[in-house]
Structure formats: structure tokens, C-alpha cells
C-alpha positions, -999 to +999 in steps of 0.1 A: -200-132-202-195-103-225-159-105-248-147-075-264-124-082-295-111-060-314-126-052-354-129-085-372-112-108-350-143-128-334-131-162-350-097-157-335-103-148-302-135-171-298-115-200-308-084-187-287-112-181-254-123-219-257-088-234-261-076-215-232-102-217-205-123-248-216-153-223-222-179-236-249-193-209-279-215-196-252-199-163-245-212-133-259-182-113-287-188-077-292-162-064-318-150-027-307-130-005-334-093-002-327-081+024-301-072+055-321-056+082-292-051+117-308-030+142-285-008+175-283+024+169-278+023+200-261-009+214-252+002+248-246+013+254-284-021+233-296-046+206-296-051+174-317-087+163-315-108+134-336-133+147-362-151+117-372-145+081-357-140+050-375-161+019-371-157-013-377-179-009-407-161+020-418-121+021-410-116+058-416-113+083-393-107+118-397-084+138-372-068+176-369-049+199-351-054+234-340-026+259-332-030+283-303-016+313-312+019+324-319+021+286-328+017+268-359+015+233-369+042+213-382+033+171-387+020+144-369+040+117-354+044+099-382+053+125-405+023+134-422+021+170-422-015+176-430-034+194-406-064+179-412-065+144-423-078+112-430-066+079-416-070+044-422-073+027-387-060-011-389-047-015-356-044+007-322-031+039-334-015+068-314-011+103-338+005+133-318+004+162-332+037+189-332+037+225-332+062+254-333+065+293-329+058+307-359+078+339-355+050+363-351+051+375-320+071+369-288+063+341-268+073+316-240+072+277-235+049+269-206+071+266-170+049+231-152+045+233-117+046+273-112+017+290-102+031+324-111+035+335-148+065+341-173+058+360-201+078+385-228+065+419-228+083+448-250+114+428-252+117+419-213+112+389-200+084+391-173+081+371-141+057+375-115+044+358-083+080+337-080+078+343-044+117+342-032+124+313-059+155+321-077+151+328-113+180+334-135+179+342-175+207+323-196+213+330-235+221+303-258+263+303-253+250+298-209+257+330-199+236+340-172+226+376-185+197+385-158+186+372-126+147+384-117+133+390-083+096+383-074+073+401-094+101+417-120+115+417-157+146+418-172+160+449-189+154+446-228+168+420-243+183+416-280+163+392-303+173+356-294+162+329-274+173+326-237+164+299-211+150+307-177+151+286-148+132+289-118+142+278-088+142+238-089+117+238-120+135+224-154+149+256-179+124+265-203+131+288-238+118+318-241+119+333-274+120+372-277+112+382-308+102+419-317 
């Protein structure tokens, strides 16, 4: 029977194995390197990806981020707020990586579980294939300032961000910024 054990812990679990289950040294221990998971927290803004693996040879790994555009990175989950970087991997190690608008152009947060699109065009705020779903527009103080119909857009709105929600989908902000 094969073991995995983590990096440098053979002795440990080997002696733990035979304690536990009356096994002799007969097992076969493979040491694997510590989990390291690298993610978005939201991949719609950008991605997080591993450059170079660690080992258990070698406990450095090197990891980055990516912005999509209109987005721009802002730190890690544990504050470091260098896009690329190098870590030292002593244990399993989750890094998510966090992104904003960076002003530039407008944009919208990503609406899960609608197959039609909401988008910010010329100041308007763009939704099509709703298919009789209610959607309303709210600015920041709640006040519901448009409600869209199927394949329609809002009037121009002033700089700000608003919320829309769709039907029974969560709010999501939409930032119009010309």
C-alpha cells in the first residue's frame, strides 16, 4: 500500500500508520508538496494562476494575477499586494487574488444565473434577452430611478454607481463612468 504524506513528514506519519493500525514498515511513503490553490475571487474582473510549483526539494513557488480589463489588481488574501510573486510554501496554502475597477471605462459586475447580458453603453445601462423578468435600476440612496423591459436601456444616467436587480437574481453594481 501506497501513503501519501505530506513534504518531510515520513517519520511522523510512518510511525503514526503503525501505531494506529498494527501495520509493520512495509507500506510504501511517497512525500507530495503541500496543496497550494491559487484563485480569482472573482473571475470576471481577473485570474490568479501558478507560474512555477514548489517541490519538496524546493519550497518556493511563484504565483500572479492578471486583470481583465477595466479591472486592476489590488492584493492577495493575505495582503500582499504584489502581482507577481514569490512564496514560501510550508503548509497547505490558499492565495486569492482581489481586483477592482480601475476607473477607465464603464463597466458592470457579472449578474450569475442570467443568460441575457447587462452592460453600460453611452451612459445607459443596457439589458437584453430578460425575457419578462422584472429588472429595476436603484442608485446608491435606493431609489428606484429606471425599470427596463426585455431587450432595453435606461435613459442616460449621471456618473455614479446604481444597483440592478433582475427578477429573483441578487442586485449587482453597475458603475457608469464616462
Amino acid at each position: 500500500m501506497t501513503i501519501y504524506v505530506p513534504c518531510n513528514k515520513e517519520g511522523t506519519y510512518r510511525y503514526e500508520w503503525s501505531l494506529t493500525w498494527h501495520q509493520s514498515n512495509s507500506s510504501t511513503y511517497k512525500e507530495e508538496p503541500w496543496l497550494v490553490l491559487v484563485s480569482s475571487a472573482d473571475k470576471h474582473k481577473g485570474t490568479a494562476r501558478m507560474i512555477t510549483r514548489h517541490t519538496c526539494s524546493n519550497p518556493h513557488a511563484q504565483i500572479g494575477a492578471t486583470a481583465n480589463e477595466g479591472y486592476c489588481f489590488v492584493r492577495w488574501s493575505d495582503g500582499d499586494t504584489n502581482v507577481m510573486r514569490t512564496v514560501t510554501v510550508t503548509s497547505d496554502t490558499t492565495l486569492i487574488a482581489y481586483f477592482e475597477a480601475d476607473g477607465s471605462h464603464e463597466g458592470i459586475d457579472y449578474v450569475e444565473d442570467y443568460d441575457g447580458s447587462v452592460s453600460v453603453e453611452g451612459g445607459r445601462i443596457v439589458v437584453r434577452g430578460a425575457n419578462g423578468m422584472d429588472v429595476l435600476v436603484f442608485d446608491v440612496m435606493g431609489r428606484c430611478v429606471a425599470r427596463v423591459g426585455t431587450d432595453s436601456q435606461t435613459e442616460p444616467l449621471p456618473n455614479g454607481i446604481y444597483l440592478v436587480k433582475i427578477s429573483n437574481h441578487p442586485a449587482r453594481k453597475v458603475a457608469v463612468v464616462r
